[in-house]
PyMOL commands that place a pseudoatom at each C-alpha (Angstrom):
pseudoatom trace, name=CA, resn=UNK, resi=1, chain=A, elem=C, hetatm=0, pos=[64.437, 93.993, 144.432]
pseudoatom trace, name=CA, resn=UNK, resi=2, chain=A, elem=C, hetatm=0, pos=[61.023, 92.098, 144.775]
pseudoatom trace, name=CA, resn=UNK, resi=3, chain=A, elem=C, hetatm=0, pos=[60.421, 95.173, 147.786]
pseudoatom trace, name=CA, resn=UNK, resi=4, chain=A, elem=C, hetatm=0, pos=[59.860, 97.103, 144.581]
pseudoatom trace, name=CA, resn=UNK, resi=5, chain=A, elem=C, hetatm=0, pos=[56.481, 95.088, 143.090]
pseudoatom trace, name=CA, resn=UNK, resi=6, chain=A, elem=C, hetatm=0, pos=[53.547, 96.560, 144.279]
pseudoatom trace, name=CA, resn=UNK, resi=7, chain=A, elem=C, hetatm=0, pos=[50.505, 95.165, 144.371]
pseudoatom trace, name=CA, resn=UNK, resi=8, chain=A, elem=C, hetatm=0, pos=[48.259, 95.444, 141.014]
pseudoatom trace, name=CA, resn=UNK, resi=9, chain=A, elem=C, hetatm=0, pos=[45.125, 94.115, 141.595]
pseudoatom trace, name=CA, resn=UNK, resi=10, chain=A, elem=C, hetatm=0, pos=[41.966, 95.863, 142.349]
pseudoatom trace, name=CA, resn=UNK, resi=11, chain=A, elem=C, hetatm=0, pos=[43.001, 99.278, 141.361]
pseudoatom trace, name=CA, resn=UNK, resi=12, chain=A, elem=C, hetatm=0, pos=[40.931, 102.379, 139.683]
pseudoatom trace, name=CA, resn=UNK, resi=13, chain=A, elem=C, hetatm=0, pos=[42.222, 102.694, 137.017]
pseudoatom trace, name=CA, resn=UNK, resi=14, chain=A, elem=C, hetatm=0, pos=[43.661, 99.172, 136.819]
pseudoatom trace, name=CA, resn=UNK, resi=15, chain=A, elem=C, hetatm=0, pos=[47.286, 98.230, 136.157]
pseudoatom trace, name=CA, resn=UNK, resi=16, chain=A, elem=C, hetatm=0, pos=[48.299, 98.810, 132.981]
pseudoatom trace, name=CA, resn=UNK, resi=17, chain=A, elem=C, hetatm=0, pos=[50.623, 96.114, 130.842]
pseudoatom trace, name=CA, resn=UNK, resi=18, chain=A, elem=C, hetatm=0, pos=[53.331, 98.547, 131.530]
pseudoatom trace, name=CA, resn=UNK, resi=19, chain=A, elem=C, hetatm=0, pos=[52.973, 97.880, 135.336]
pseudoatom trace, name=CA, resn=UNK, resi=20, chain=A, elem=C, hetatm=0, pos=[52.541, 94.307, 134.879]
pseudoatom trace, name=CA, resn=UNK, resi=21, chain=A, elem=C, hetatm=0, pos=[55.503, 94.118, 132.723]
pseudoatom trace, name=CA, resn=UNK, resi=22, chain=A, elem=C, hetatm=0, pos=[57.670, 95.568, 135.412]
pseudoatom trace, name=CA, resn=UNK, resi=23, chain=A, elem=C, hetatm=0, pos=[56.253, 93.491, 138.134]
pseudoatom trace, name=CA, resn=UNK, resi=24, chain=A, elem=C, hetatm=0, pos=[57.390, 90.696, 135.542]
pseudoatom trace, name=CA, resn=UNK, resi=25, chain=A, elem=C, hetatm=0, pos=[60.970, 92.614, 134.984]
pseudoatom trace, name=CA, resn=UNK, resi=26, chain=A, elem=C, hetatm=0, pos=[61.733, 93.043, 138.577]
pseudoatom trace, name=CA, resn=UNK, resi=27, chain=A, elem=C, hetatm=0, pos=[60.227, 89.165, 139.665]
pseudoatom trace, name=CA, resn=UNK, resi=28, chain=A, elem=C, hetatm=0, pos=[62.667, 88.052, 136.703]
pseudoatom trace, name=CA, resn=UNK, resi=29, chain=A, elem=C, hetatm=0, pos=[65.714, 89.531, 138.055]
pseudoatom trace, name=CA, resn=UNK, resi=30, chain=A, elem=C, hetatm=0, pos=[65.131, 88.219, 141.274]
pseudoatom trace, name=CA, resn=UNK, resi=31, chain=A, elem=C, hetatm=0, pos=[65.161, 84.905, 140.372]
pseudoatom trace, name=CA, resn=UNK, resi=32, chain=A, elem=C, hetatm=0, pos=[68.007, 85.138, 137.665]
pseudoatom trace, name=CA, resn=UNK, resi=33, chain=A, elem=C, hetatm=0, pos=[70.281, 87.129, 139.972]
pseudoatom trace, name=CA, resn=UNK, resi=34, chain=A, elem=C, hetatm=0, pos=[71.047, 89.283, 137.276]
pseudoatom trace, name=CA, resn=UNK, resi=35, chain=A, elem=C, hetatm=0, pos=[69.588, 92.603, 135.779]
pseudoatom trace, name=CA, resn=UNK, resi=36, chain=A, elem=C, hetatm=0, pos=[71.063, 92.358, 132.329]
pseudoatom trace, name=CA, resn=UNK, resi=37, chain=A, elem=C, hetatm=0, pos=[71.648, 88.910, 130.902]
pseudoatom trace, name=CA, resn=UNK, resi=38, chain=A, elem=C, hetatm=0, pos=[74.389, 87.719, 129.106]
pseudoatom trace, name=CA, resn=UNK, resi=39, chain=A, elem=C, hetatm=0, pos=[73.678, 88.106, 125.303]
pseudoatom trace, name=CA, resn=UNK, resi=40, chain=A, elem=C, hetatm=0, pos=[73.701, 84.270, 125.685]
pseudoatom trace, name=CA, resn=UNK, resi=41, chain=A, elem=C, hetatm=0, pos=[70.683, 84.624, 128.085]
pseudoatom trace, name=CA, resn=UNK, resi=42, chain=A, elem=C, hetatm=0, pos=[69.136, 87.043, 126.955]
pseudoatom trace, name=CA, resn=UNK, resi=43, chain=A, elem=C, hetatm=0, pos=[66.729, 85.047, 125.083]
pseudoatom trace, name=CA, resn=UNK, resi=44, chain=A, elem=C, hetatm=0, pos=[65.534, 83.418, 127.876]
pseudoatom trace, name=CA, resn=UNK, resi=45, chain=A, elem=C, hetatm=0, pos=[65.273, 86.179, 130.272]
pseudoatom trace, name=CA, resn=UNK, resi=46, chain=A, elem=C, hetatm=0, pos=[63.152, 87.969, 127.765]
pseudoatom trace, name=CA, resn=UNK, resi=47, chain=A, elem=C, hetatm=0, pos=[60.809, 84.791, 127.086]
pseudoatom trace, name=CA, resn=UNK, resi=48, chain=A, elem=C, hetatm=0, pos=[60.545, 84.841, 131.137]
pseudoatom trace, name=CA, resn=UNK, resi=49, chain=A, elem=C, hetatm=0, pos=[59.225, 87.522, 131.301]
pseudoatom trace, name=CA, resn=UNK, resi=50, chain=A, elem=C, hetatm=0, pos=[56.934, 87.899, 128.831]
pseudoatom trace, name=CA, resn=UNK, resi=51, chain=A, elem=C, hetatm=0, pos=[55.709, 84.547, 129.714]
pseudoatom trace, name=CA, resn=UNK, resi=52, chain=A, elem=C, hetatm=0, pos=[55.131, 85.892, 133.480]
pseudoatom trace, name=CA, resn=UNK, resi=53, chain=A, elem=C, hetatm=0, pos=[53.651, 89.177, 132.362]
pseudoatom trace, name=CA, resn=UNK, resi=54, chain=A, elem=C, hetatm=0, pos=[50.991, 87.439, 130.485]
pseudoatom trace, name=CA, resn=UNK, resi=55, chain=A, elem=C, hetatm=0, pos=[50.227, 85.076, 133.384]
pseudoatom trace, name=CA, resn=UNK, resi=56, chain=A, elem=C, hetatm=0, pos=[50.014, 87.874, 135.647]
pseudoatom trace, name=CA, resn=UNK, resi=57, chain=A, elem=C, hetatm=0, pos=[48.126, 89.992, 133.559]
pseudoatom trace, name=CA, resn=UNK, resi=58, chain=A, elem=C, hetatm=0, pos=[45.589, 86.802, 132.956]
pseudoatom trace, name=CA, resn=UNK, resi=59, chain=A, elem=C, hetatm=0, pos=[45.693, 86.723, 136.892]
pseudoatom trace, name=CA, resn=UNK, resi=60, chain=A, elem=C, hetatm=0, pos=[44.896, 90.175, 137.538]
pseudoatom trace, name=CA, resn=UNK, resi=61, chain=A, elem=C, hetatm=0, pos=[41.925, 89.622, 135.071]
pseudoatom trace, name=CA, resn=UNK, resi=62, chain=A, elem=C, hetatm=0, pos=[40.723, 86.998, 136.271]
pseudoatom trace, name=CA, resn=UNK, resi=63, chain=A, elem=C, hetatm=0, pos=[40.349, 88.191, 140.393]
pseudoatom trace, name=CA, resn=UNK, resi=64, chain=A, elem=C, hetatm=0, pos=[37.090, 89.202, 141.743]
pseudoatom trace, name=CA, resn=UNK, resi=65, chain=A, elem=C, hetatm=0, pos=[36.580, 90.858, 145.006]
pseudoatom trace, name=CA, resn=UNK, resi=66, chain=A, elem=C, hetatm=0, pos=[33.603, 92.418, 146.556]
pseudoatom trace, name=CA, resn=UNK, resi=67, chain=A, elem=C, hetatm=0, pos=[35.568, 95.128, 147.450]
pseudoatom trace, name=CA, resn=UNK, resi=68, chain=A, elem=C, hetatm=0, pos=[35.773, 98.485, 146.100]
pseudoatom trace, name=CA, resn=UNK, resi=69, chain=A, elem=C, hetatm=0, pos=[38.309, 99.526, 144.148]
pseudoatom trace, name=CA, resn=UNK, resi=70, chain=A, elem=C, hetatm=0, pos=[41.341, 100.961, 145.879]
pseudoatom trace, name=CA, resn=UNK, resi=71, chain=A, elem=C, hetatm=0, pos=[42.292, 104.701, 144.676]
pseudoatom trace, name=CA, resn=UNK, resi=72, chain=A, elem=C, hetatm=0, pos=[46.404, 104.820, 143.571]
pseudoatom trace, name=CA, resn=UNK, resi=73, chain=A, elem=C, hetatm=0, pos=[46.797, 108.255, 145.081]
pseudoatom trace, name=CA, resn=UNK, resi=74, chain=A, elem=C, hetatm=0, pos=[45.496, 107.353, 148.468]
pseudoatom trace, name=CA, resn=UNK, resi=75, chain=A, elem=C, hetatm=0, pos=[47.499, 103.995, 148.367]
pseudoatom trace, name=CA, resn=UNK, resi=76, chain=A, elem=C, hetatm=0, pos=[50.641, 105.640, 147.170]
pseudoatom trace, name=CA, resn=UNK, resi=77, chain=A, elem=C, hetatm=0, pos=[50.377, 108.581, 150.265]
pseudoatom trace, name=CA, resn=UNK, resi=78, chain=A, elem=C, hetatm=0, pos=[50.030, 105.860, 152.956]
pseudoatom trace, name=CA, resn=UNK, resi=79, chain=A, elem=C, hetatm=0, pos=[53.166, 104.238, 151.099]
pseudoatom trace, name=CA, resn=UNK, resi=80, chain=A, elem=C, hetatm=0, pos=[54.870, 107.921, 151.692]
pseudoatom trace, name=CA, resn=UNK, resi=81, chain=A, elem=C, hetatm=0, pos=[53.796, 107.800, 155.065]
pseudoatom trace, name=CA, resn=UNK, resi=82, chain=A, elem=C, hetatm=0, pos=[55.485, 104.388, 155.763]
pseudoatom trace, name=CA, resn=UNK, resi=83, chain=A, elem=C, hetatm=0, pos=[58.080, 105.635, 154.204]
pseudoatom trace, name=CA, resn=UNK, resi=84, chain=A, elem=C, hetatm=0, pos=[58.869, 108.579, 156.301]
pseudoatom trace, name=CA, resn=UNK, resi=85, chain=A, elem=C, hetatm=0, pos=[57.829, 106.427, 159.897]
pseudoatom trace, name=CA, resn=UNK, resi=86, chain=A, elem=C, hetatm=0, pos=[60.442, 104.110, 158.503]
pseudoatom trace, name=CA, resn=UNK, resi=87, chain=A, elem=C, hetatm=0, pos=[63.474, 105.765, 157.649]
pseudoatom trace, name=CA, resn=UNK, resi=88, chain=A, elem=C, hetatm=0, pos=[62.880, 109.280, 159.785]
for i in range(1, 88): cmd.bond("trace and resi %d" % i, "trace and resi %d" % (i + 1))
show_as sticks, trace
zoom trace
């Protein structure tokens, strides 16, 4: 599952909170085990991950770099490209 979250920092555009909030999602489920709670969990799991999405979000925010902003088209071909080396 965490093979899923990409990296969201030092993007043009940057990440959205939609992005963030599935990097949250997906690092949640991980760590539960589960990807629906129980209804008696589900509070929790839900808290989780808001609580991580806003820490990541403040994260992402907070990063400086002196490098230039990586383009999400270009990043997303060489991810095709790994892709098809890998499982050709």
């Amino acid at each position: 599952m965490c093979r899923n979250i990409k990296t969201l920092a030092n993007f043009e555009p940057p990440a959205t909170n939609d992005e963030v909030y599935d990097a949250a999602l997906q690092f949640v489920r991980k760590l539960s085990g589960s990807t629906k709670p129980s209804k008696r969990n589900e509070h929790a799991f839900h808290h989780a991950v808001e609580a991580i999405a806003t820490a990541a979000r403040e994260l992402i925010d907070a990063l400086e770099t002196n490098q230039e902003p990586r383009n999400r088209e270009v990043e997303a071909a060489k991810a095709k490209a790994r892709s098809a080396l890998r499982f050709a």
